[in-house]
PDB file with SEQRES, HELIX, SHEET and CRYST1 records, atoms N, CA, C and O in Angstrom:
SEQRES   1 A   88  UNK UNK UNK UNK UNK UNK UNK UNK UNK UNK UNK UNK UNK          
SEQRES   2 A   88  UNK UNK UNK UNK UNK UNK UNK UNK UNK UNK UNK UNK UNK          
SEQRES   3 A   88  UNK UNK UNK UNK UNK UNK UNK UNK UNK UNK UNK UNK UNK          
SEQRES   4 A   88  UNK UNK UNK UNK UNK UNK UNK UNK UNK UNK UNK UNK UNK          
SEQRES   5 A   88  UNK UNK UNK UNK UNK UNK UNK UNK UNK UNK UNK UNK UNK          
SEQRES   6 A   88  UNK UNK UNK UNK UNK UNK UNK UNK UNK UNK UNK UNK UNK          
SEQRES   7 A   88  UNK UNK UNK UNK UNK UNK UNK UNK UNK UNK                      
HELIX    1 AA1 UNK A   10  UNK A   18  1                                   9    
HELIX    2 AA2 UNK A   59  UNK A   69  1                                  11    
SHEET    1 AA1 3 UNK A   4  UNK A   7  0                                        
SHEET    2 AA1 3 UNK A  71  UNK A  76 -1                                        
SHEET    3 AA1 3 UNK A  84  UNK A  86 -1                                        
SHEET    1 AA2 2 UNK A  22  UNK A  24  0                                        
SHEET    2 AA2 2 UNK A  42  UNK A  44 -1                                        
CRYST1    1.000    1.000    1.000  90.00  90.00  90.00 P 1           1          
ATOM      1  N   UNK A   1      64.952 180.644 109.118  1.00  0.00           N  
ATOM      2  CA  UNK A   1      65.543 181.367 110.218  1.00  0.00           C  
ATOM      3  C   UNK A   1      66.221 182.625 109.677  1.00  0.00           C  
ATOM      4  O   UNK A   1      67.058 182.418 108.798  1.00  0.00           O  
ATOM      5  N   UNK A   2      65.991 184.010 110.079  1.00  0.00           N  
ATOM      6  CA  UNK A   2      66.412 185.034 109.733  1.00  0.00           C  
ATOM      7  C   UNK A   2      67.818 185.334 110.489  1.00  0.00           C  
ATOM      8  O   UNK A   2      67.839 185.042 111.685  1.00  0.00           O  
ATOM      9  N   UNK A   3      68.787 185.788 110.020  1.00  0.00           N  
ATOM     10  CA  UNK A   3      69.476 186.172 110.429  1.00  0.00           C  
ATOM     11  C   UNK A   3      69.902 187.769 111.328  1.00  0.00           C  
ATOM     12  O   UNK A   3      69.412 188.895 111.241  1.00  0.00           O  
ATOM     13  N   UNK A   4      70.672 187.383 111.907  1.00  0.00           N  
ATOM     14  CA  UNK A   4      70.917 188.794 112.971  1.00  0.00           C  
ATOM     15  C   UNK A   4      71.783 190.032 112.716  1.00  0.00           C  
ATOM     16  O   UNK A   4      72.995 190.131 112.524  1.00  0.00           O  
ATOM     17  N   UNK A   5      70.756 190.993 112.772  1.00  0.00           N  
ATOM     18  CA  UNK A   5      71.864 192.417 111.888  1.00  0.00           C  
ATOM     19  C   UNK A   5      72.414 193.115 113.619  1.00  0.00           C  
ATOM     20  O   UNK A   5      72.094 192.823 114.772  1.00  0.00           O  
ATOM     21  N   UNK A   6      73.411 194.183 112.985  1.00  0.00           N  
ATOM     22  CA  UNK A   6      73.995 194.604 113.995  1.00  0.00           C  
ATOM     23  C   UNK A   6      73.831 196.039 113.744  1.00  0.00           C  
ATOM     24  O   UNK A   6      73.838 196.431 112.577  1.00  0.00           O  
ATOM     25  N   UNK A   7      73.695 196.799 114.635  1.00  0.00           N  
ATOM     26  CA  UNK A   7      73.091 198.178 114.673  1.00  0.00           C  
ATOM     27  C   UNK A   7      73.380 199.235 115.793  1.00  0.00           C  
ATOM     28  O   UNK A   7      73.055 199.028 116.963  1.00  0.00           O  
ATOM     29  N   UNK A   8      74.057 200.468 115.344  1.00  0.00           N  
ATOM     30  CA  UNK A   8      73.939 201.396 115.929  1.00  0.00           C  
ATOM     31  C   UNK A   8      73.080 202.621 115.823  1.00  0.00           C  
ATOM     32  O   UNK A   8      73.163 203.454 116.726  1.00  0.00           O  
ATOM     33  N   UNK A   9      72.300 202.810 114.859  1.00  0.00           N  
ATOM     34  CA  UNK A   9      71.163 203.393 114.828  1.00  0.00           C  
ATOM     35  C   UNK A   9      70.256 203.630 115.650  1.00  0.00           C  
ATOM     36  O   UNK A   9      69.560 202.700 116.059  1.00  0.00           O  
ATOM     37  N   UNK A  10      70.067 204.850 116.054  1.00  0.00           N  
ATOM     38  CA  UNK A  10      69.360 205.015 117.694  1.00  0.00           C  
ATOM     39  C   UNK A  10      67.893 204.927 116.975  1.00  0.00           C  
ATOM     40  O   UNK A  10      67.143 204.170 117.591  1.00  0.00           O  
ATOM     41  N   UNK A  11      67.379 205.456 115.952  1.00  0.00           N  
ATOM     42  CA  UNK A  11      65.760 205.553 115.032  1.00  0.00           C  
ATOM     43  C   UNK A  11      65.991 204.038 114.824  1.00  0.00           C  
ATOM     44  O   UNK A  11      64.840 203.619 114.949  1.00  0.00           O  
ATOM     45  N   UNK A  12      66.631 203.147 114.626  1.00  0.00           N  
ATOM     46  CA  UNK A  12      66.426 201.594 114.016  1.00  0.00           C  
ATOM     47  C   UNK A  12      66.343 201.247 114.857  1.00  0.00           C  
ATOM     48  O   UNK A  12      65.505 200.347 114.816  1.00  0.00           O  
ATOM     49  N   UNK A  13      66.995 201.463 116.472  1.00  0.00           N  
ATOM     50  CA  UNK A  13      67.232 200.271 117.447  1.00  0.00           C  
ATOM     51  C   UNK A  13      65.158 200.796 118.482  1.00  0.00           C  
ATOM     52  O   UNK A  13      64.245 200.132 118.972  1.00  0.00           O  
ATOM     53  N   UNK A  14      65.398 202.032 118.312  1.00  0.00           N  
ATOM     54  CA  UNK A  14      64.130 202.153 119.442  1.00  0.00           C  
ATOM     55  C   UNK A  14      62.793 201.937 118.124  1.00  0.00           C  
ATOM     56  O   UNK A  14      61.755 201.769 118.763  1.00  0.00           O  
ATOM     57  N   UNK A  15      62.549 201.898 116.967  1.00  0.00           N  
ATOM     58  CA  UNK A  15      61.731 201.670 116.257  1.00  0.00           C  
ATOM     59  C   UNK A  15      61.875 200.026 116.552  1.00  0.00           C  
ATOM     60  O   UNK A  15      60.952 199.675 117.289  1.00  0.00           O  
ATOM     61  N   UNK A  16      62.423 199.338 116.330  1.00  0.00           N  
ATOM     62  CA  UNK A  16      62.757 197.624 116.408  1.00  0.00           C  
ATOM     63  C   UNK A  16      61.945 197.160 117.581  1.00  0.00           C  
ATOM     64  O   UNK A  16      61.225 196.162 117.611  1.00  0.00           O  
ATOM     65  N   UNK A  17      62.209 198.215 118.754  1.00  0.00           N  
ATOM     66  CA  UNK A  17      61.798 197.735 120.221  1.00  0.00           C  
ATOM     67  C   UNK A  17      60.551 198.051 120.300  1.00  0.00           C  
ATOM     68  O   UNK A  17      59.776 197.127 120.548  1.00  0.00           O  
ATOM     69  N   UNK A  18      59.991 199.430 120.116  1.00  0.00           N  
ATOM     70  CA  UNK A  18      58.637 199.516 119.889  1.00  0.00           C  
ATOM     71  C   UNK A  18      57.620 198.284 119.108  1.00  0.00           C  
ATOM     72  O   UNK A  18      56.558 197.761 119.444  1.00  0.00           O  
ATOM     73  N   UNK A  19      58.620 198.106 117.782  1.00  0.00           N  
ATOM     74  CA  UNK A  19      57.830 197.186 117.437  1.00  0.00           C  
ATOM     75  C   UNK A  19      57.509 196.060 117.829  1.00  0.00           C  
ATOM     76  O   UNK A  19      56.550 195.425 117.390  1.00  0.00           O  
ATOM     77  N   UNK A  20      58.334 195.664 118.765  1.00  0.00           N  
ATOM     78  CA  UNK A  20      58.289 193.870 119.149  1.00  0.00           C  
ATOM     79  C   UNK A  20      58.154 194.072 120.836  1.00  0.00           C  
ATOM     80  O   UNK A  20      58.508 193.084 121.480  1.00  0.00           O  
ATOM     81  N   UNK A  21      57.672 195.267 121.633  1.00  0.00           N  
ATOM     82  CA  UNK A  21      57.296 195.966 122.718  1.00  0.00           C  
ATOM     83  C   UNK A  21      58.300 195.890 123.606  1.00  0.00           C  
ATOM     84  O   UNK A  21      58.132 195.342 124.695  1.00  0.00           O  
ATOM     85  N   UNK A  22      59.676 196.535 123.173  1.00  0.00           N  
ATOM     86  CA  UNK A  22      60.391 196.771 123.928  1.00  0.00           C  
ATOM     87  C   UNK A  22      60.432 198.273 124.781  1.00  0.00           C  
ATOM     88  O   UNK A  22      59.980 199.304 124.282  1.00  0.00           O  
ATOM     89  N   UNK A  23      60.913 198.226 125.845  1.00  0.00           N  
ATOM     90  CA  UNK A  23      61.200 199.361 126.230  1.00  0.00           C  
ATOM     91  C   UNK A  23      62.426 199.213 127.007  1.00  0.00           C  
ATOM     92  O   UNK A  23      62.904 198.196 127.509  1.00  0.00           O  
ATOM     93  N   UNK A  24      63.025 200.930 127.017  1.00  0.00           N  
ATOM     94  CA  UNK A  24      64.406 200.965 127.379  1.00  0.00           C  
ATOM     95  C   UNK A  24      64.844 200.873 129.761  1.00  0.00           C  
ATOM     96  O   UNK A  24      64.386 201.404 130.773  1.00  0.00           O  
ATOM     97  N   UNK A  25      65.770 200.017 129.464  1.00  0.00           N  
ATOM     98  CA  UNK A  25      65.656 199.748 131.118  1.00  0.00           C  
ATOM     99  C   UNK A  25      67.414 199.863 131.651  1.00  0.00           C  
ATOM    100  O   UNK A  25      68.481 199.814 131.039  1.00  0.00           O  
ATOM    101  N   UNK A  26      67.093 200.010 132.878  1.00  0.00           N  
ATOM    102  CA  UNK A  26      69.018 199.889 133.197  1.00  0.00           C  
ATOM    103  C   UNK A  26      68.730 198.442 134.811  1.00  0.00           C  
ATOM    104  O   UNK A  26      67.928 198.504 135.743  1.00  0.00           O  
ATOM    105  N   UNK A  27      69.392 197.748 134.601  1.00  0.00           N  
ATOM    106  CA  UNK A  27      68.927 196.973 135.372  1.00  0.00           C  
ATOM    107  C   UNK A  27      69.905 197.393 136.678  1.00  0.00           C  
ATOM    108  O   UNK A  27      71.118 197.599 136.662  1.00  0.00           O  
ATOM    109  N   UNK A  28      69.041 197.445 137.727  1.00  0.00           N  
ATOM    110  CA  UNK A  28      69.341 198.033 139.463  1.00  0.00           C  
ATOM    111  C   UNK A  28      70.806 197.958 139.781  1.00  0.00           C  
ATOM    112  O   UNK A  28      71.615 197.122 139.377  1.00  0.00           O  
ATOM    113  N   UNK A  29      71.024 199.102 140.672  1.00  0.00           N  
ATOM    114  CA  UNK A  29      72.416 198.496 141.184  1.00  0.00           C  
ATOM    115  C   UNK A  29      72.641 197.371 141.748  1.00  0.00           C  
ATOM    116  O   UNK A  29      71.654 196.765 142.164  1.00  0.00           O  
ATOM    117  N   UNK A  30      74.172 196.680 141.955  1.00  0.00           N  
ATOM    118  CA  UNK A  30      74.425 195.203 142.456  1.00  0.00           C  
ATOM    119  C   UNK A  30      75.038 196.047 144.004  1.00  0.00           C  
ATOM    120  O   UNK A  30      75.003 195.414 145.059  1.00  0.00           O  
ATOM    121  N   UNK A  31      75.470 197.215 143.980  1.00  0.00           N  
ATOM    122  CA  UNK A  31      75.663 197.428 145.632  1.00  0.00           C  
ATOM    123  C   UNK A  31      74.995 197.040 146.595  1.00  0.00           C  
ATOM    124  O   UNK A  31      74.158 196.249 146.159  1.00  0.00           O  
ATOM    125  N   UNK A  32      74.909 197.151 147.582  1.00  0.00           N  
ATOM    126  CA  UNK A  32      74.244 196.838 148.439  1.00  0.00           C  
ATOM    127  C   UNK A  32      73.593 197.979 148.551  1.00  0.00           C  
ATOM    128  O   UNK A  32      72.429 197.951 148.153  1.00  0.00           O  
ATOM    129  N   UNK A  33      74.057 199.135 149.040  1.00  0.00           N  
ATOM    130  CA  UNK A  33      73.308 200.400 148.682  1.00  0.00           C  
ATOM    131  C   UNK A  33      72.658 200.633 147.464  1.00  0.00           C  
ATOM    132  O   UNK A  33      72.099 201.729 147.423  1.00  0.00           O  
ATOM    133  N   UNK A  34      72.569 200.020 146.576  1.00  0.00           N  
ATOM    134  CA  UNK A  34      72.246 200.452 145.387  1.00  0.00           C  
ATOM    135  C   UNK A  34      72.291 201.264 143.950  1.00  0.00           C  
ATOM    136  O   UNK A  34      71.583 201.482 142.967  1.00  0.00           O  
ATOM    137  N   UNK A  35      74.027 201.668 144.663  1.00  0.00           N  
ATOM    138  CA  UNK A  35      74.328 202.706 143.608  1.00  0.00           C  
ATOM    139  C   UNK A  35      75.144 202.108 142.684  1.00  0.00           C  
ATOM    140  O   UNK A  35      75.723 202.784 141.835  1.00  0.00           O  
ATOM    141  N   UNK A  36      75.298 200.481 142.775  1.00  0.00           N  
ATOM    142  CA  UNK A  36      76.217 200.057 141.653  1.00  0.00           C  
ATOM    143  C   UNK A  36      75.730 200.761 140.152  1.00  0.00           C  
ATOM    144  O   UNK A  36      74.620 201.209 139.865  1.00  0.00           O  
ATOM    145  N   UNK A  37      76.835 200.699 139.400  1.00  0.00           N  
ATOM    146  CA  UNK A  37      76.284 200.620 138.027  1.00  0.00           C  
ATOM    147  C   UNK A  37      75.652 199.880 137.101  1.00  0.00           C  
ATOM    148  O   UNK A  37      76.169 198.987 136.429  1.00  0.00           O  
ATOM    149  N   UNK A  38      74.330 200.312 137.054  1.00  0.00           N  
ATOM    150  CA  UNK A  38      73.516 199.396 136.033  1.00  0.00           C  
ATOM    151  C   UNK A  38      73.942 199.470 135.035  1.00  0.00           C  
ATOM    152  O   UNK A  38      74.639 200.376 134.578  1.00  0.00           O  
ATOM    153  N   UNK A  39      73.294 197.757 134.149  1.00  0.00           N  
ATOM    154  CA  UNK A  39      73.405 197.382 132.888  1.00  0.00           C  
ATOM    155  C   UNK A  39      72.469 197.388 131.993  1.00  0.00           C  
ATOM    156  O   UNK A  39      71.584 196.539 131.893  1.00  0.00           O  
ATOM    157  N   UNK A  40      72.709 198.869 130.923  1.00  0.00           N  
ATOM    158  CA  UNK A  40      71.598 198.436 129.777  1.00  0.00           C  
ATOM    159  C   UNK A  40      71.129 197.715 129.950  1.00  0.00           C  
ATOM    160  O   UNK A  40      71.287 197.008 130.945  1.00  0.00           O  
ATOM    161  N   UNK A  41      70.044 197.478 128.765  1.00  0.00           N  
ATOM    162  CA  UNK A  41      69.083 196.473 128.448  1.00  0.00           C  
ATOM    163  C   UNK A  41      67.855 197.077 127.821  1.00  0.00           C  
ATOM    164  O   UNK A  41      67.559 198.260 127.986  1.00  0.00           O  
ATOM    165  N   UNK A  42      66.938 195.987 126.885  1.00  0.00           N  
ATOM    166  CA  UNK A  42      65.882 196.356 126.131  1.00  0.00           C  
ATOM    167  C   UNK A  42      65.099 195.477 126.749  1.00  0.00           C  
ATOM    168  O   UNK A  42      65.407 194.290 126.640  1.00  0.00           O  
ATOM    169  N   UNK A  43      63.931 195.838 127.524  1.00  0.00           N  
ATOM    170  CA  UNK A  43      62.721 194.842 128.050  1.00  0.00           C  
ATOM    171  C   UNK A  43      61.516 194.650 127.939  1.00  0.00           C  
ATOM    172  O   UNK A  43      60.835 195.675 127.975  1.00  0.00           O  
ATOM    173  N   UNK A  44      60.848 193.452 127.784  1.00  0.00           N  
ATOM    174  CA  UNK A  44      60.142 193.213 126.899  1.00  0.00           C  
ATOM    175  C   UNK A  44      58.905 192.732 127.971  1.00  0.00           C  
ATOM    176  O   UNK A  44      58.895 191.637 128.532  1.00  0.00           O  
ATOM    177  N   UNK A  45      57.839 193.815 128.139  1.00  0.00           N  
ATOM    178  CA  UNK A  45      57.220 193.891 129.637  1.00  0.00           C  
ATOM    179  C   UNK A  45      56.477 192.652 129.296  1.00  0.00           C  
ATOM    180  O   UNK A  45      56.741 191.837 130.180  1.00  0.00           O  
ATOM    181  N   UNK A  46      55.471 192.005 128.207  1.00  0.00           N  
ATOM    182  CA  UNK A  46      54.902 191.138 127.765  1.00  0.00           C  
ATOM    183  C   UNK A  46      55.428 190.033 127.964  1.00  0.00           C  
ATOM    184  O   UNK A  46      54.810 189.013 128.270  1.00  0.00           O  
ATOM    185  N   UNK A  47      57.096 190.168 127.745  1.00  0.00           N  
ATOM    186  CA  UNK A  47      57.598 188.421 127.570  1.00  0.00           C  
ATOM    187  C   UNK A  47      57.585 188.078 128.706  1.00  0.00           C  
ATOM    188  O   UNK A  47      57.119 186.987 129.034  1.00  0.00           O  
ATOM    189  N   UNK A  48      58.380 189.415 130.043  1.00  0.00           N  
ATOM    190  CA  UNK A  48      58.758 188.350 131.196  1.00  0.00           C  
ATOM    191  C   UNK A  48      58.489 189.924 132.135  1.00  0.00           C  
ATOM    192  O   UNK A  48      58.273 191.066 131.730  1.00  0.00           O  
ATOM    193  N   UNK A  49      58.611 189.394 133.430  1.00  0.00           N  
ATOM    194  CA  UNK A  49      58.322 190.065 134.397  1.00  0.00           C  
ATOM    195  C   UNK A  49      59.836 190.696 134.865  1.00  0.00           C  
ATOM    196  O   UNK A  49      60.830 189.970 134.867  1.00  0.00           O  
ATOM    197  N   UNK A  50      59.902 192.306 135.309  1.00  0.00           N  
ATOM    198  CA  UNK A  50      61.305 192.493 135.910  1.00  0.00           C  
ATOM    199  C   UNK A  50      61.252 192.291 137.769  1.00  0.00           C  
ATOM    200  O   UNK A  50      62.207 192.754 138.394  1.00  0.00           O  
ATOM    201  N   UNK A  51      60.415 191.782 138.341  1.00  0.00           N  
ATOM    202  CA  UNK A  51      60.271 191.409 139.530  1.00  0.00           C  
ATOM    203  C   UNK A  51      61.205 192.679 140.097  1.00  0.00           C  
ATOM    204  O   UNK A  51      62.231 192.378 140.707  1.00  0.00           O  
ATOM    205  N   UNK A  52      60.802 194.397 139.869  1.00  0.00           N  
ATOM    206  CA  UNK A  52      61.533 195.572 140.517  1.00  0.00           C  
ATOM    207  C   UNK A  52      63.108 195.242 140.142  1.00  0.00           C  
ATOM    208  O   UNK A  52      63.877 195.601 141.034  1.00  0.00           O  
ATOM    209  N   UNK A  53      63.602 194.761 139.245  1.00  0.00           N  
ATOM    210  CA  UNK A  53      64.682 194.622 139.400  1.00  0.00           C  
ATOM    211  C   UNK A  53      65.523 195.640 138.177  1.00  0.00           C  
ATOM    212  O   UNK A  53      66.742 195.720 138.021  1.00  0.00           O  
ATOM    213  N   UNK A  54      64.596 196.256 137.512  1.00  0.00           N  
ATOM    214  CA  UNK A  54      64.921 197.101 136.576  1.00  0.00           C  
ATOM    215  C   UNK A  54      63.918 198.565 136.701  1.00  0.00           C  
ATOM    216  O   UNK A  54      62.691 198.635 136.760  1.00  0.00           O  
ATOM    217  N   UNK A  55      65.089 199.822 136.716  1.00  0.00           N  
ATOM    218  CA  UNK A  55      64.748 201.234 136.861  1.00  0.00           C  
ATOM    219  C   UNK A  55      64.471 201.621 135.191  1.00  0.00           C  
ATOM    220  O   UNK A  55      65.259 201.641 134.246  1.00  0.00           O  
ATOM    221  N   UNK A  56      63.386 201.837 135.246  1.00  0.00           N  
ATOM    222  CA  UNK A  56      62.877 203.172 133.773  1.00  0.00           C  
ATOM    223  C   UNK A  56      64.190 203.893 133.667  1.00  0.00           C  
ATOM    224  O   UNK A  56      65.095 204.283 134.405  1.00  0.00           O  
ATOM    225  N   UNK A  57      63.862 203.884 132.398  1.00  0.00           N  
ATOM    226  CA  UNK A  57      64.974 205.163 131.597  1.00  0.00           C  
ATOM    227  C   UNK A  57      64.066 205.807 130.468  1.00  0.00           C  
ATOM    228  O   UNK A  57      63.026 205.405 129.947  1.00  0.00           O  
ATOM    229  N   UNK A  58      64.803 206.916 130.278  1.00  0.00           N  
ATOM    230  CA  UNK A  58      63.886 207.687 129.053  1.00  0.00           C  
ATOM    231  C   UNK A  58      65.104 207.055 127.705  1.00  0.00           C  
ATOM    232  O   UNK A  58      66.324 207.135 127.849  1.00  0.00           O  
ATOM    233  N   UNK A  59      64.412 206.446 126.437  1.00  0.00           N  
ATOM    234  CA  UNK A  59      65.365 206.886 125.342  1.00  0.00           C  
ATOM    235  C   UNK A  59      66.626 207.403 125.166  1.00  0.00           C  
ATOM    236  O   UNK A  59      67.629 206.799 124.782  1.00  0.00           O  
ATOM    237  N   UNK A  60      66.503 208.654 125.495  1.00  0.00           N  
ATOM    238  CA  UNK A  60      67.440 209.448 125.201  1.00  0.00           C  
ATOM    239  C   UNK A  60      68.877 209.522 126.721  1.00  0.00           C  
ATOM    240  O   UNK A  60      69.934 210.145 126.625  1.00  0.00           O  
ATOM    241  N   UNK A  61      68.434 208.714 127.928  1.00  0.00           N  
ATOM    242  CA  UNK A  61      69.070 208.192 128.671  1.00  0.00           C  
ATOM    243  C   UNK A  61      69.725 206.717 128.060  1.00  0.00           C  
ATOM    244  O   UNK A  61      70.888 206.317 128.112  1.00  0.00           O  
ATOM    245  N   UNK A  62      68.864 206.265 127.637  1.00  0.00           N  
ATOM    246  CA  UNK A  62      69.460 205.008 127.065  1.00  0.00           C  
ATOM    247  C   UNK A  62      70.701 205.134 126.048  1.00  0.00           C  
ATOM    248  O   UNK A  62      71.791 204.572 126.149  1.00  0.00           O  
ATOM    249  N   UNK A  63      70.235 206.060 124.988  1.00  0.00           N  
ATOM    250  CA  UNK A  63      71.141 206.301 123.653  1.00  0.00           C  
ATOM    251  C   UNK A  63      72.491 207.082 124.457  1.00  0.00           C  
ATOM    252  O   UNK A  63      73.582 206.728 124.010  1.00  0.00           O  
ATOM    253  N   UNK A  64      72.525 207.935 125.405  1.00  0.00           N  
ATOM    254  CA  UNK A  64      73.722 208.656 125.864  1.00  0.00           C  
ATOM    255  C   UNK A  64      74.257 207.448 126.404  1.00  0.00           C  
ATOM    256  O   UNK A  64      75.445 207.458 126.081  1.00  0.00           O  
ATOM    257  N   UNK A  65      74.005 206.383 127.074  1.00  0.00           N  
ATOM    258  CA  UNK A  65      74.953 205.254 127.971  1.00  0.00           C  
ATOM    259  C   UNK A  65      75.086 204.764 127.059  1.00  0.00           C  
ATOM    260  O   UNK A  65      76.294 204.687 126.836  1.00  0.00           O  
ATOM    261  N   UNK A  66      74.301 204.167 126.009  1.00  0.00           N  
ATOM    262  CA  UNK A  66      74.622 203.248 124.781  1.00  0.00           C  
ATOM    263  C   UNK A  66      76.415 203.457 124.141  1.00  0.00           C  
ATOM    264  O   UNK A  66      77.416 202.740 124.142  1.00  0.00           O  
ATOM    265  N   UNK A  67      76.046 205.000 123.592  1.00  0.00           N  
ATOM    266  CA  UNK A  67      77.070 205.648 123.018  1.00  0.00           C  
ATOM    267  C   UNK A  67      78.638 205.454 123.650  1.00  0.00           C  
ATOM    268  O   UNK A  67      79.713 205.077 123.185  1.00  0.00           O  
ATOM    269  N   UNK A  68      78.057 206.020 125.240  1.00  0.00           N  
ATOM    270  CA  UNK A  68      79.374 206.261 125.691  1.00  0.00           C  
ATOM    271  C   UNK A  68      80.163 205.229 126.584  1.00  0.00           C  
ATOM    272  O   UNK A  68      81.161 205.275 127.303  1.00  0.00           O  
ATOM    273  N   UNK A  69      79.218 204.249 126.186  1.00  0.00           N  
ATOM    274  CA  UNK A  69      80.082 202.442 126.415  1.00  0.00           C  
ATOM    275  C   UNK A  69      80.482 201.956 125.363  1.00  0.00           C  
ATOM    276  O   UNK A  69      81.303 201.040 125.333  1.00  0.00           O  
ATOM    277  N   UNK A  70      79.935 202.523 124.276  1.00  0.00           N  
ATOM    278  CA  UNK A  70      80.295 202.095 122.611  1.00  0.00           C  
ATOM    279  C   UNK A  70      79.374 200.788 122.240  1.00  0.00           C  
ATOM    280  O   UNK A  70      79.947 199.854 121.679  1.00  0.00           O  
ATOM    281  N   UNK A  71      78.463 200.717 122.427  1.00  0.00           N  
ATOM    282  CA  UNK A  71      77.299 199.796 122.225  1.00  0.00           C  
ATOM    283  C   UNK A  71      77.066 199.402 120.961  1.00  0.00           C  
ATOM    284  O   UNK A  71      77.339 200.303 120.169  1.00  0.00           O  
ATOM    285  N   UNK A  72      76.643 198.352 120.418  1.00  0.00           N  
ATOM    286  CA  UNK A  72      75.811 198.413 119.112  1.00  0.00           C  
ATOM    287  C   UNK A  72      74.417 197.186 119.613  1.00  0.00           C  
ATOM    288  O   UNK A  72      74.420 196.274 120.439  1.00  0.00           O  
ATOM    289  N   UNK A  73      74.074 197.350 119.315  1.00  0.00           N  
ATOM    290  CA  UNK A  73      72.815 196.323 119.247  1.00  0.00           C  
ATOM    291  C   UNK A  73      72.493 194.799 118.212  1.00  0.00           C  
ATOM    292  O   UNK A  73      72.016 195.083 117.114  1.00  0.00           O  
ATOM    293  N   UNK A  74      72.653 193.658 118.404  1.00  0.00           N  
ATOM    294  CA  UNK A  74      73.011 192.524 118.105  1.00  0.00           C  
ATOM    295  C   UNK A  74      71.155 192.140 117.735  1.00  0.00           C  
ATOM    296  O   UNK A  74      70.476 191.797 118.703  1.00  0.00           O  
ATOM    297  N   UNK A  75      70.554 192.218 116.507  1.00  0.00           N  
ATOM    298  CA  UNK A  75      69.404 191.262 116.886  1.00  0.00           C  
ATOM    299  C   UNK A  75      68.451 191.082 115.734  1.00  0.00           C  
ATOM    300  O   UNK A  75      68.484 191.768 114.713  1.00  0.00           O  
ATOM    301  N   UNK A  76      67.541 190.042 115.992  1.00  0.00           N  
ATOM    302  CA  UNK A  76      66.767 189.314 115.335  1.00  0.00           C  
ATOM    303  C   UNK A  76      65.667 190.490 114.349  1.00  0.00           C  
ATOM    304  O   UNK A  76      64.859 191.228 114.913  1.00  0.00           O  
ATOM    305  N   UNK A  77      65.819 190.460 113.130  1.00  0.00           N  
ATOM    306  CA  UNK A  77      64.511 191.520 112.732  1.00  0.00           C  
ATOM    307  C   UNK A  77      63.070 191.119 113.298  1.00  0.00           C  
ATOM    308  O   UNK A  77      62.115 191.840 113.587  1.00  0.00           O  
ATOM    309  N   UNK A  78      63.235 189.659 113.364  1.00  0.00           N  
ATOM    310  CA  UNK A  78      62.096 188.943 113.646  1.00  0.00           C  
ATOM    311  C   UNK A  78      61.252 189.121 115.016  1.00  0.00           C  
ATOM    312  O   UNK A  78      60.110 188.707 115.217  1.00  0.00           O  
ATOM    313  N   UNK A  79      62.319 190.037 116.165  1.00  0.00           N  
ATOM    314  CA  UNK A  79      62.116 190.244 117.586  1.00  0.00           C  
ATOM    315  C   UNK A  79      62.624 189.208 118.203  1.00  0.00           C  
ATOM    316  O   UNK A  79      62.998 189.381 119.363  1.00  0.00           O  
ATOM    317  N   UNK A  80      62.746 188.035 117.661  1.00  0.00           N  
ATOM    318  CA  UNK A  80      63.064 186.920 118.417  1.00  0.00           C  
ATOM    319  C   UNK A  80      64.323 186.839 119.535  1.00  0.00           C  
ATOM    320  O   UNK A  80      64.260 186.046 120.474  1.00  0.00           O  
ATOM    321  N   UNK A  81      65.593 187.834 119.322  1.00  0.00           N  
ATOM    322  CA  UNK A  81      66.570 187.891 119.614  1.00  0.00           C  
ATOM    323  C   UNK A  81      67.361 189.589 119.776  1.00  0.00           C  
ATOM    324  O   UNK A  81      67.322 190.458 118.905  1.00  0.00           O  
ATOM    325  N   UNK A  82      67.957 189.689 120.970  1.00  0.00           N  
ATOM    326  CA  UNK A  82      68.472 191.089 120.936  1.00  0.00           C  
ATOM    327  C   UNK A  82      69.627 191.133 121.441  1.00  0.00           C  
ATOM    328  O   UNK A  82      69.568 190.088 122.089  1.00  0.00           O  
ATOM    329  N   UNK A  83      71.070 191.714 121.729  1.00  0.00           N  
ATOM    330  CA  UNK A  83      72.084 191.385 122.800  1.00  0.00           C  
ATOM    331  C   UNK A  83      72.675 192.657 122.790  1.00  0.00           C  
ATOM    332  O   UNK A  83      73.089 192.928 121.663  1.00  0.00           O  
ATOM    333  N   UNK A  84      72.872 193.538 123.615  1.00  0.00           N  
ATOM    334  CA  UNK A  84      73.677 194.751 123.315  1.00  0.00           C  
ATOM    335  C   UNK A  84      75.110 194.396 123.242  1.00  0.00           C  
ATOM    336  O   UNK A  84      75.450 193.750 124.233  1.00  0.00           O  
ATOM    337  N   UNK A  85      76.134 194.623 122.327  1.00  0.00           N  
ATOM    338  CA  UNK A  85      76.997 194.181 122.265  1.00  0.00           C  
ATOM    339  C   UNK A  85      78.452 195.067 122.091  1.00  0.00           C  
ATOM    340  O   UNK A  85      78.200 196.194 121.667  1.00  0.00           O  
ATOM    341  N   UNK A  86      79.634 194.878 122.273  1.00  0.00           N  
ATOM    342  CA  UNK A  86      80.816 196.255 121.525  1.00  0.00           C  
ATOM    343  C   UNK A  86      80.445 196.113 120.297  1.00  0.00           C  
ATOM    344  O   UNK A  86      79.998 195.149 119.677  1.00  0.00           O  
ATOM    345  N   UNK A  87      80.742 197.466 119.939  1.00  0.00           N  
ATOM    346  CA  UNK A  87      80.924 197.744 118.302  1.00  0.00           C  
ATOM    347  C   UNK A  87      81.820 197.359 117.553  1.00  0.00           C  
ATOM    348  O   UNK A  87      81.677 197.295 116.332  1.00  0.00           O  
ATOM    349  N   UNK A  88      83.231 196.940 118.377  1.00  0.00           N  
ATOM    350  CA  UNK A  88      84.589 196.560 118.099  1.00  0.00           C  
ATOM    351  C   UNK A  88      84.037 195.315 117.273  1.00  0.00           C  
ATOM    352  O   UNK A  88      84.822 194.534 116.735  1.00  0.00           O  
TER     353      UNK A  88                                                      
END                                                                             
């Protein structure tokens, strides 16, 4: 069992996801209108289905919210595992 590195590296975290077919997502607002604030996330179109419940983001949308929530990325080299997490 490999253990889990922690990462703020925007080239390590979107190279990681590519590799294990992630792509970058913000999951929908909880308003009723829809303008709540979505929650990051890395999704993995192969593993599971987002049944519309997650809006596209570009990268570089992702890395600006990442940043300015103070994010680091929690996860498996193996792909097996990912968690966006504080940096604290």
């Amino acid at each position: 069992m490999s253990e889990s590195r922690k990462t703020t590296n925007h080239r390590e975290i979107q190279e990681w996801a590519k590799k294990h077919g992630g792509v970058p997502r913000v999951v929908k607002g909880t308003e009723n209108d829809g303008s709540g604030e979505g929650v990051l996330r890395i999704h993995f179109p192969k593993k599971s289905d987002d049944n519309g419940s997650f809006d596209e983001v570009s990268w570089d949308e992702f890395f600006k919210e990442f940043d300015k929530n103070n994010l680091a990325l929690l996860h498996d080299p193996n792909g097996n595992f990912n968690k966006l997490v504080s940096r604290d």
